[in-house]
C-alpha positions as CSV (number, residue, x, y, z in Angstrom):
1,X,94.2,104.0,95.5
2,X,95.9,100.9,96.2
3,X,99.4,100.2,96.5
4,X,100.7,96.4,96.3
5,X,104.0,94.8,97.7
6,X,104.8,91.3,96.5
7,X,107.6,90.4,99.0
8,X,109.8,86.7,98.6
9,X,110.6,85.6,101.8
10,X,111.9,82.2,103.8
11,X,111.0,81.7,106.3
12,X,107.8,83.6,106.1
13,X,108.0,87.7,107.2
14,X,106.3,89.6,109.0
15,X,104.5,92.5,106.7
16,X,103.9,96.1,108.1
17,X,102.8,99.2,106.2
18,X,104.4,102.4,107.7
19,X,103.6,106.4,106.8
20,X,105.3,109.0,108.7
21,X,107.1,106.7,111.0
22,X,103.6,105.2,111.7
23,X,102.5,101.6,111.7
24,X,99.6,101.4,109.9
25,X,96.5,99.3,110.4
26,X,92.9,98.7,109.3
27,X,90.5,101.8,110.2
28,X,88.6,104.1,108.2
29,X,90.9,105.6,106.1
30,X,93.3,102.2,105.0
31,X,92.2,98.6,104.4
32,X,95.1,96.1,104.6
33,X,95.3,92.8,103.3
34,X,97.4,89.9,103.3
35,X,97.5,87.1,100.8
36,X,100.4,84.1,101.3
37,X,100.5,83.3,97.5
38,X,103.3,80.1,98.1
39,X,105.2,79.2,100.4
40,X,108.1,82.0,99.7
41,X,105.5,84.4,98.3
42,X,103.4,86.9,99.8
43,X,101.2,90.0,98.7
44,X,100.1,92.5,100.7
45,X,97.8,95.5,99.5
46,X,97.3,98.8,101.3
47,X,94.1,100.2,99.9
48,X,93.5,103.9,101.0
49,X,90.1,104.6,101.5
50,X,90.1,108.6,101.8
51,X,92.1,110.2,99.6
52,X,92.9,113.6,101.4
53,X,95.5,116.0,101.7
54,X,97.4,113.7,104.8
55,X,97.0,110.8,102.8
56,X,99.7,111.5,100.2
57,X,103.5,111.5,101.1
58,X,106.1,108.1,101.6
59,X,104.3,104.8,102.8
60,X,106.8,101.9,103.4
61,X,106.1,97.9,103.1
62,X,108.5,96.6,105.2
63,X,108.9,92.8,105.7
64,X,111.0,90.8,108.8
65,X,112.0,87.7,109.4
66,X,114.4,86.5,111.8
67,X,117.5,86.5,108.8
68,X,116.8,89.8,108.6
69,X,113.9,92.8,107.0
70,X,114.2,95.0,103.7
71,X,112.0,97.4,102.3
72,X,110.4,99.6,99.6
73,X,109.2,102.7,99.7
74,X,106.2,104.7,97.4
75,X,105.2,108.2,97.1
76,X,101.8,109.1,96.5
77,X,101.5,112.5,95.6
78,X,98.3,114.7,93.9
79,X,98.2,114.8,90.2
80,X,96.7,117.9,89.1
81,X,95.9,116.6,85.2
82,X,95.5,112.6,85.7
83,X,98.0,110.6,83.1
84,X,96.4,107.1,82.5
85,X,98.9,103.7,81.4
86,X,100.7,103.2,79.6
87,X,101.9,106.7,79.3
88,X,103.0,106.6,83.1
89,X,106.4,104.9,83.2
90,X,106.9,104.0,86.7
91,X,103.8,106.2,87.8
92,X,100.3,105.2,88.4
93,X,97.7,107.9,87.9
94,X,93.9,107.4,89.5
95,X,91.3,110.0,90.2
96,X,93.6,112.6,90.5
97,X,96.4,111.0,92.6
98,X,99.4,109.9,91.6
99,X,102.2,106.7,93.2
100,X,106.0,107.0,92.5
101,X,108.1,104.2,92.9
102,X,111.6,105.3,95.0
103,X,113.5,102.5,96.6
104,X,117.7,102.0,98.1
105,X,117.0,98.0,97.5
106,X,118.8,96.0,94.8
107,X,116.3,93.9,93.3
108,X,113.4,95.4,92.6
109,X,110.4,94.6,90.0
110,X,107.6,97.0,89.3
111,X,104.3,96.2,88.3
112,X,101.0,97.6,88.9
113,X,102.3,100.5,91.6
114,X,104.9,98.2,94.1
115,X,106.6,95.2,93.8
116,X,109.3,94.5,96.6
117,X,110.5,91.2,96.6
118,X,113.0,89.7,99.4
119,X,115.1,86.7,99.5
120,X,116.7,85.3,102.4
121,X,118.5,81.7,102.2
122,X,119.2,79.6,105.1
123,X,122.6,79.0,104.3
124,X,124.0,82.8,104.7
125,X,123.8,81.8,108.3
């Protein structure tokens, strides 16, 4: 399963993944990748390797900068009968697990499972 976060930043943020108040990194069960798209633009994909019962719950993509961070948040829960696009709405179904989009933020765009973007001008401060 793979959850994206597109994130519009200046100046550039820093990108973490978090699950259960955990910073996530590269191991065997999640592969994390960063991809600087523009200069404003970047992408970010978690990919989780092992699907197992601990793997689904909230995972977070959180972005920083030093105007400020924002987030989004995902849920990725088991799906008993997988339901394949475009009957899914704001769910994405895969081998039996499922990703719901929740977030608090204002501007949000969903695509293919998470799309967080993030503006921050100069000129607020």
């Amino acid at each position: 399963m793979d959850l994206e976060c597109h994130v519009e930043a200046y100046p550039p943020p820093a990108i973490v993944w978090i699950k259960d108040d955990v910073q996530l990194s590269n191991n065997q069960h999640y592969s994390i990748s960063l991809f600087s798209t523009a200069d404003e633009f970047v992408d970010t994909t978690i990919r989780i390797i092992t699907i197992e019962k601990r793997q689904y719950g909230k995972y977070i993509c959180k972005a920083a900068n030093k105007l400020g961070s924002d987030e989004a948040e995902v849920d990725l829960f088991e799906s008993i009968i997988p339901v394949c696009p475009p009957a899914c709405g704001q769910a994405r179904y895969d081998g039996g697990a499922a990703a719901q989009i929740t977030t608090s933020m204002a501007l949000v765009v969903i695509t293919v499972l998470l799309v967080f973007m993030h503006r921050n001008f100069i000129s607020k401060h």
